[in-house]
N, C-alpha and C positions, 0 to 999 in steps of 0.2 A: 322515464328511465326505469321505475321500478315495474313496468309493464313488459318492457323490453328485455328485461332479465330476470326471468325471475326462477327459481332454483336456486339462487345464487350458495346457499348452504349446502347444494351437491358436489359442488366444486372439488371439495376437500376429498370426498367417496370417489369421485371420478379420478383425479393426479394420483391417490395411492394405487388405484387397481392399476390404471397405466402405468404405472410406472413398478410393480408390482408383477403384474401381468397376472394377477389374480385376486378374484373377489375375497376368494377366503384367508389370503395373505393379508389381504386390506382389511378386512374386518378385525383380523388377531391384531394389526399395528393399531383400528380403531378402537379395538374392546367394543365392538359390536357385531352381532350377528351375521353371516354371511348373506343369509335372504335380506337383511337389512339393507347391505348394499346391495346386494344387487335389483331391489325395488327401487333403489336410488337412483342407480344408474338408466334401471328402465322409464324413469318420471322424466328424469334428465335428457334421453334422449327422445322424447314425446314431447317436451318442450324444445328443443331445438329445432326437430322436424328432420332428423337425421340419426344415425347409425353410429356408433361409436367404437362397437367392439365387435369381431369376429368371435362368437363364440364356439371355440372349441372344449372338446370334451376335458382337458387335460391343460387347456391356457388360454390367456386372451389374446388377439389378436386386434389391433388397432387399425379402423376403417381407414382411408387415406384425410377422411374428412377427419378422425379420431386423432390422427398423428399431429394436424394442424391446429386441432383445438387443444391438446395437451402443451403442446408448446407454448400457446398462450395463457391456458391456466396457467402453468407453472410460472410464468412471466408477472402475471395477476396476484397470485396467491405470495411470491417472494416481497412484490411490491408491497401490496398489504402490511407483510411482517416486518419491514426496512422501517415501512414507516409509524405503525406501533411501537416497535422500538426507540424511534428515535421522539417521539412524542412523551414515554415513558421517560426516557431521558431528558427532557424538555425539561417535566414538570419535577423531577430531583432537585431542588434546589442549592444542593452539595456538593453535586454531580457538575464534573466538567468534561465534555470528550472534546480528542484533539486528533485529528489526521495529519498522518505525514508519512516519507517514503519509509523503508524498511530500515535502512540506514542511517538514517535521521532521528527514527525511534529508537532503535540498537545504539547508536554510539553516541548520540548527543545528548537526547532526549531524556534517558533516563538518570544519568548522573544527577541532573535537575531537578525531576520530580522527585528524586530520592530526598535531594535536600531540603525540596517546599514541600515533602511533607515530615520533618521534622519541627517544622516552623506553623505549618499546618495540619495538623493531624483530622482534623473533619472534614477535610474537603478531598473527595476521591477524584485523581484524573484518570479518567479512561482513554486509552490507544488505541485509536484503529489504522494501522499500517497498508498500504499499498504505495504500489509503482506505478499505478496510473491515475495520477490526480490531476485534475484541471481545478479553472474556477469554480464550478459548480458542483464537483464531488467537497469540496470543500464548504461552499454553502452551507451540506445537509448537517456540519459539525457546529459546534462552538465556535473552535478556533481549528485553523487548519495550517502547516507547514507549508510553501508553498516555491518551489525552485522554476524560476526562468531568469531569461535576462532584466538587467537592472533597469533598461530603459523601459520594458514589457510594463513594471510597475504603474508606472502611470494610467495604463488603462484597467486597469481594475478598478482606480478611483472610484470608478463608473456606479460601483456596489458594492465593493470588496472596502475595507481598511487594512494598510499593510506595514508593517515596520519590517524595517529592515535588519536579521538575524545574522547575519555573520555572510561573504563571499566569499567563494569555491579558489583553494590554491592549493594546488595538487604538489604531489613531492613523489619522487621514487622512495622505495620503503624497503627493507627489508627486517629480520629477524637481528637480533643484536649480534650475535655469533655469525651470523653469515659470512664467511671469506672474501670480507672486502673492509678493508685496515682504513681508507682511506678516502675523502669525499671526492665525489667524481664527477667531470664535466660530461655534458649531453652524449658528446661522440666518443665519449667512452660507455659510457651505459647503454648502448647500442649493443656490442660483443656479449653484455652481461646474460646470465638466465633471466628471459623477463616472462613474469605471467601475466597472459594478458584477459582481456575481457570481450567476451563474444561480439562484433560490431552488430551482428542481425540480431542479437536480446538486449543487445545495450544502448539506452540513444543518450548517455550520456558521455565526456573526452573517455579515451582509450588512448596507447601509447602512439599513434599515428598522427592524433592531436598534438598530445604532448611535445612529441619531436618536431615537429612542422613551426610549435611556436620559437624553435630557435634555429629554425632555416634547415632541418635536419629531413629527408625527403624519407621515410620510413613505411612498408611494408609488413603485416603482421606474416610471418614464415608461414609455411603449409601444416609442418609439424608443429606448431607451436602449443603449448597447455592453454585452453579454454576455459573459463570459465563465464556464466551467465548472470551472475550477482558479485556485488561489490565484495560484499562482505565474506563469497567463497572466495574471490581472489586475496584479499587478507589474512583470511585464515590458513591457506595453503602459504601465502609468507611469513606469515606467523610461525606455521610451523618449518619453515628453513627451507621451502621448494625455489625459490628465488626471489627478485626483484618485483615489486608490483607497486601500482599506482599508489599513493595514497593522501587521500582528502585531508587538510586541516582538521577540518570539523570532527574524523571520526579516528583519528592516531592520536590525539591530543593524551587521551591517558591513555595508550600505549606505550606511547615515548614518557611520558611521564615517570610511570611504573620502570622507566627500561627493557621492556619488553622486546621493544622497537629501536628501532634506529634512522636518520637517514641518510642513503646514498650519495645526494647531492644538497646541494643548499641553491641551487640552481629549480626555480616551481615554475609553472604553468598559471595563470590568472587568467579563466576566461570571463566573458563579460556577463558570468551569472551569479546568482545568487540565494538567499532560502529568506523568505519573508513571514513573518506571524499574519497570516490576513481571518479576517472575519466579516459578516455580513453588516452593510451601513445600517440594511432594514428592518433588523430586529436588536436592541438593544439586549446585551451581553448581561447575563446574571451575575448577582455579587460577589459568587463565587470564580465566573470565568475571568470577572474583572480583577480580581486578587491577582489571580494564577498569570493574567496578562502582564500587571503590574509588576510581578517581584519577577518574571522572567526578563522582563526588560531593564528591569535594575539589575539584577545577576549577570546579565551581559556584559552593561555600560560599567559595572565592578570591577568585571573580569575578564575586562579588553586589557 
């Protein structure tokens, strides 16, 4: 292997100037000389047995073979850092990270962490949010949020450990002032202002759903307000623009505070859910086990 590659330390000379598109811009981002890299890049491509850069007087140009090789450095060298990082993390033993959607960090998530770490003040959790979780981005964490259907659970068994956090029952929402005195059956919420949620950026229910599960045959209008995140469509009914979905899990202190309101008392229950999962094959440090433990007490509390 190390015969097979070897330069591997020009890597980092080569992705700046690419990407750069100049030696003496990568040298100023390196704090190294420009004839430095560009000796670099000359070794680099003597070792490959191929051309990397069109040198021009004034910029670099990237051979067709140079464009393909940048692509995969940069794929190489991210890997690299994902996983130093996450090994860095590994070895904190104070340190807990937790993935989940944006949503789930934003409205659920942190009310929690706020309170274990009053309970806790030495043990840090760290958040890394996304909208595209599976099994296995969830793996690379601690612990990981994790939303599919309830029967789906069972196959995680497989490697995954999962409790079950709370299911998805959605409510029309709006702002408390809104111009609606009164709670409202489905075929009336129809007529209402609704803002909806983009169906091509969203694969989660949208109002098409919603109305369907009460026999209600629904169409999102041509003109209607788009938005592409949960949390934009709440926030735009937050601020009084109409009617829009809204999730148990992340109105709860909305309506609390009075913020919020809702339209019907009539919800949507589809057959999903958000689970705490974690890896069977590495056992959880004592501080991820704390932070598992009192969240699933603080649930079963405060069901």
């Amino acid at each position: 292997m190390r015969a097979s590659l070897p330069f591997m330390n020009s890597l980092v000379f080569f992705e700046a100037s690419a990407r750069l598109r100049s030696f003496t811009k990568a040298a100023e981002e390196l704090y190294i000389t420009q004839s430095a890299v560009s000796k670099k890049i000359k070794l680099l491509e003597e070792s490959l047995g191929f051309e990397l850069f069109i040198r021009e007087p004034r910029r670099l140009i990237l051979t067709p073979a140079g464009k393909e090789f940048y692509i995969e450095t940069k794929s190489v060298l991210s890997q690299m850092s994902d996983s130093i990082n996450r090994i860095r993390r590994d070895a904190d033993p104070d340190m807990v990270t937790i993935t989940c959607t944006q949503a789930v960090s934003h409205f659920w998530l942190f009310p929690r962490i706020t309170r274990f770490n009053l309970q806790h003040p030495d043990i840090a959790i760290n958040i890394y949010s996304s909208n595209d979780l599976d099994e296995n981005t969830c793996a690379q964490f601690d612990l990981g949020i994790l939303n599919g259907p309830i029967s789906k659970s069972e196959k995680w068994d497989s490697y995954l450990n999962n409790h079950l956090l709370f299911r998805e029952r959605i409510y029309p929402i709006c702002h408390r002032d809104y111009p609606i005195d009164r709670l409202l059956m489905p075929e009336e919420i129809v007529n209402e202002k609704l803002i909806h949620l983009d169906p091509s950026a969203w694969r989660w229910p949208t109002w098409v759903n919603w109305f369907a599960s009460f026999g209600i045959e629904f169409n999102i209008p041509r003109n209607a307000q788009l938005f592409n995140q949960v949390t934009l469509a709440l926030e735009a009914s937050r601020q009084g623009m109409g009617v829009s979905l809204g999730w148990d899990f992340m109105t709860e202190e909305m309506l609390r505070r009075n913020e919020m309101k809702r339209v019907s008392n009539m919800f949507y229950e589809p057959d999903m859910a958000d689970f705490l999962v974690y890896r069977k094959s590495k056992e959880l440090s004592l501080a991820a086990k704390t932070f598992r433990d009192w969240l699933l007490t603080d649930i079963a509390e405060n069901a």
